[in-house]
C-alpha positions as CSV (number, residue, x, y, z in Angstrom):
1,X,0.0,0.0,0.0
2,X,1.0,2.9,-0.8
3,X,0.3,6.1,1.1
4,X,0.0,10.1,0.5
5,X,-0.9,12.9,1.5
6,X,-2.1,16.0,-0.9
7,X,-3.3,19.6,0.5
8,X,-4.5,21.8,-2.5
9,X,-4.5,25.6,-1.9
10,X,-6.8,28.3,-3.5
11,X,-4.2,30.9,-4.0
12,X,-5.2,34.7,-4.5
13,X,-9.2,33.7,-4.8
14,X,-7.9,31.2,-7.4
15,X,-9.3,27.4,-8.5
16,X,-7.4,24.4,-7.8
17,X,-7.4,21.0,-8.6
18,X,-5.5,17.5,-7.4
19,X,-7.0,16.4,-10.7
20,X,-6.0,18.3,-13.8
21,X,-5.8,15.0,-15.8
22,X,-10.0,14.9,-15.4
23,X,-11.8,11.8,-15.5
24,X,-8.4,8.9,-14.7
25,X,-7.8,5.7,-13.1
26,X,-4.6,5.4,-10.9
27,X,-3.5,2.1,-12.5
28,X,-3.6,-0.3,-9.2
29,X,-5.9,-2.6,-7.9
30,X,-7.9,-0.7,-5.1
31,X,-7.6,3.2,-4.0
32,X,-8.9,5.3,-1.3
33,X,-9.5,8.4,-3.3
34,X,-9.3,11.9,-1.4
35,X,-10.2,10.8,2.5
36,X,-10.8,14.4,3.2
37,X,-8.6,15.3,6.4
38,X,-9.3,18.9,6.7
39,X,-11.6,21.3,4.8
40,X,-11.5,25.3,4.8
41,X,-13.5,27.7,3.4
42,X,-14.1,25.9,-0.2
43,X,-17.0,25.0,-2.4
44,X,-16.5,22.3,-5.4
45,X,-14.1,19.1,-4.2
46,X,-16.6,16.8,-6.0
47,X,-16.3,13.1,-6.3
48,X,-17.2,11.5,-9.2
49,X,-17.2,8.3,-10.2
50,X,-18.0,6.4,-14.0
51,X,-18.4,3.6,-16.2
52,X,-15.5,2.6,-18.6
53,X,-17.6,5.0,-21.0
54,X,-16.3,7.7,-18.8
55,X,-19.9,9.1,-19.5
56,X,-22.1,7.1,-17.9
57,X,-21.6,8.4,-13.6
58,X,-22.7,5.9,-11.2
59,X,-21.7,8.4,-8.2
60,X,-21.2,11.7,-6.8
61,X,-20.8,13.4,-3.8
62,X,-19.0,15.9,-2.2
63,X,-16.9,14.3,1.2
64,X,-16.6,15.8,4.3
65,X,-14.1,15.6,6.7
66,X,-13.6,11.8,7.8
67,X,-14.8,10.5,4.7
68,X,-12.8,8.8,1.5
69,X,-14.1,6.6,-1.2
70,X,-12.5,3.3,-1.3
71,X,-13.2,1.6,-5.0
72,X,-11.6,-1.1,-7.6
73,X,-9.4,0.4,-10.2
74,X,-6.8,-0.9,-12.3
75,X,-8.7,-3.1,-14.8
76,X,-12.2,-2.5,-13.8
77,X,-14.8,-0.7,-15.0
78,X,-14.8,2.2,-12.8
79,X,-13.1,5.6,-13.7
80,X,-13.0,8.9,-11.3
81,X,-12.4,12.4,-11.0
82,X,-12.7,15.5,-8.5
83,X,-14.0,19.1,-9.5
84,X,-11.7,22.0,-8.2
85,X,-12.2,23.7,-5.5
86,X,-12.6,26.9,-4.9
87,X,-13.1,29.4,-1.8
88,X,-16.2,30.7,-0.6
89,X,-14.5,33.8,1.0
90,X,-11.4,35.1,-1.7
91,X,-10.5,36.9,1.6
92,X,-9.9,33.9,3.9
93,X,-7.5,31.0,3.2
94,X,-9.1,28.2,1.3
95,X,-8.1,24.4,1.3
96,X,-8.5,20.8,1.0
97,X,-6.3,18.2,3.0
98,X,-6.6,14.6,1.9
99,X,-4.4,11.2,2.0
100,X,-4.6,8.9,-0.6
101,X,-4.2,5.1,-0.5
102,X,-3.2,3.1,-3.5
103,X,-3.5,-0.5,-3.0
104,X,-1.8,-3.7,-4.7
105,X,-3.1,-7.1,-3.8
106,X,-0.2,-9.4,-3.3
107,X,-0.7,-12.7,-5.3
């Protein structure tokens, strides 16, 4: 398993994104996509998740603190992604702490 941790920063009012490639699989067996650590002052941070079509979405919610989405991934049929975020005050800081797990099953 592999473990890390991502904190995406709105910086002067700006958008961010831990997801510029869009709609992606990570290319291992099992992931824990974006459990949310900490949250700040942002709208957007949607989770989404497709069919192989990358069309056809089967999920989507935005994740609060304490929650993650655990899914199959290399060689199945789902596909995700996660809107920007962006702040709801462009005068306070804005941010999105998350750890990511990828996970290989040892055969």
């Amino acid at each position: 398993m592999i473990v890390h941790h991502v904190l995406v920063e709105c910086i002067d009012g700006e958008s961010a994104t831990n997801s510029p490639e869009g709609i992606h699989q990570d290319g291992v067996d099992f992931i824990v996509s974006a459990f949310v650590v900490e949250s700040k002052n942002i709208g957007g941070g949607e989770s989404m998740i497709y069919l192989e079509d990358k069309k056809t979405k089967v999920f989507q919610t935005t994740l609060k603190e304490g929650q993650g989405i655990l899914q199959a991934d290399k060689n199945s049929c789902l596909w995700h992604e996660v809107t920007p975020i962006y702040p709801l005050n462009k005068d306070l800081p804005a941010y999105r702490s998350s750890i990511g797990f990828d996970i290989e099953i040892m055969q």
